[in-house]
C-alpha positions, -999 to +999 in steps of 0.1 A: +355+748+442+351+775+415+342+811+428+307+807+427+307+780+453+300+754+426+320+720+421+315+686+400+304+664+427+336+634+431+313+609+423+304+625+390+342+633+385+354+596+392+326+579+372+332+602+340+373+593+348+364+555+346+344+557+314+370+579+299+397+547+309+375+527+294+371+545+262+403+550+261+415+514+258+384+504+235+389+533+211+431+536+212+442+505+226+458+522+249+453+533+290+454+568+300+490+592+305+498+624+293+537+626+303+552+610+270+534+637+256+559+664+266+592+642+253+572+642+219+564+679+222+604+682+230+610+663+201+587+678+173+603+707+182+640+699+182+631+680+146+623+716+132+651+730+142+675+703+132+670+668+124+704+657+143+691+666+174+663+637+178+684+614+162+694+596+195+684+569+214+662+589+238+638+599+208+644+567+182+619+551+208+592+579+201+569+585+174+571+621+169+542+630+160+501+642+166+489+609+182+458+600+208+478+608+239+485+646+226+448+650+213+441+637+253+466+665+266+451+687+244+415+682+255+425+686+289+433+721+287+406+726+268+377+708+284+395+727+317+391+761+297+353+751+287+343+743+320+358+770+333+339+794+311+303+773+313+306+779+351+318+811+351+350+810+369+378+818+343+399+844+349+435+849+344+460+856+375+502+850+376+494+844+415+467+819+423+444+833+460+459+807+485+498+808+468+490+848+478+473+840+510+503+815+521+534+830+504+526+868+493+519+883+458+557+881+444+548+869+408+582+857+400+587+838+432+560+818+421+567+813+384+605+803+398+589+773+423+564+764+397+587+759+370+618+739+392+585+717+407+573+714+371+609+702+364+612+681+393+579+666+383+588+661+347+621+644+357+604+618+380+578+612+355+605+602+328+627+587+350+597+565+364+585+559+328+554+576+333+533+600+361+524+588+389+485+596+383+488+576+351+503+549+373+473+548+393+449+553+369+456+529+345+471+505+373+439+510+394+413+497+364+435+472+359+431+460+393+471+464+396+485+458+431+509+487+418+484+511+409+468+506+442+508+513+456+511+546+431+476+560+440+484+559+474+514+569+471+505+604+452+478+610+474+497+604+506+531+627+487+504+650+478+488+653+515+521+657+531+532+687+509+504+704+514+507+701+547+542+713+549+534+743+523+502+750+535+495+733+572+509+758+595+498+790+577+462+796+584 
């Protein structure tokens, strides 16, 4: 909910997600994920500083370049920013109101857990081959027994460590 008490209604949010899976496999062939996008981001920039650097296994799989899954990374931050502006609720803060309600205003406490949880994330995601929310996304319009497994999943990981950050502070 944005600070004007105003949200997309789930229904809204979860019919615009299916027609964007859709879309997405009509348009690029392809189902939605975003985490390849970092090793590529990795790579592109490696490339410019020395050629030798990508030149391993790891990246010979990769295309290293602009493709539909960056433009899709890209227009989530920016359809994030848009609607953030259209609805009035932008603003910039290092310390988001319930990390400071829960955990205090120390700034660099909080860029320290979001970046080793941001590395955390990004290792499981490569290591899996892919996020977990792409699992389920694209497993769960496919009618995949697996996505329905990986959905679960995140939502159940996501419900427990909330509660364990968040349940007991109130």
């Amino acid at each position: 909910m944005n600070s004007n008490g105003k949200s997309w209604s789930p229904y809204v949010a979860g019919a615009l997600s299916g027609l964007l899976s859709i879309a997405s496999v009509l348009v690029a062939g392809k189902y939605l994920g975003a985490s390849t996008t970092f090793a590529r981001v990795m790579g592109m920039i490696e490339r410019s500083i020395s050629t030798t650097l990508v030149d391993t296994p790891y990246y010979l799989k990769y295309t290293l370049a602009v493709d539909w899954q960056f433009m899709f990374v890209f227009g989530i931050v920016l359809g994030a920013f848009l609607s953030s502006r259209l609805d009035g609720s932008f603003r910039v803060q290092l310390v988001p109101d319930m990390w400071e309600r829960n955990f205090g205003s120390g700034g660099i406490f909080r860029v320290v857990v979001a970046f080793v949880g941001g590395m955390i994330a990004v290792y499981g995601a490569r290591f899996a081959g892919g996020c977990p929310s792409g699992h389920g996304l694209s497993g769960l319009t496919q009618l995949s027994i697996s996505g329905f497994i990986a959905a679960a999943c995140f939502f159940a990981g996501g419900m427990i460590s909330a509660n364990i950050l968040y349940g007991r502070r109130r």
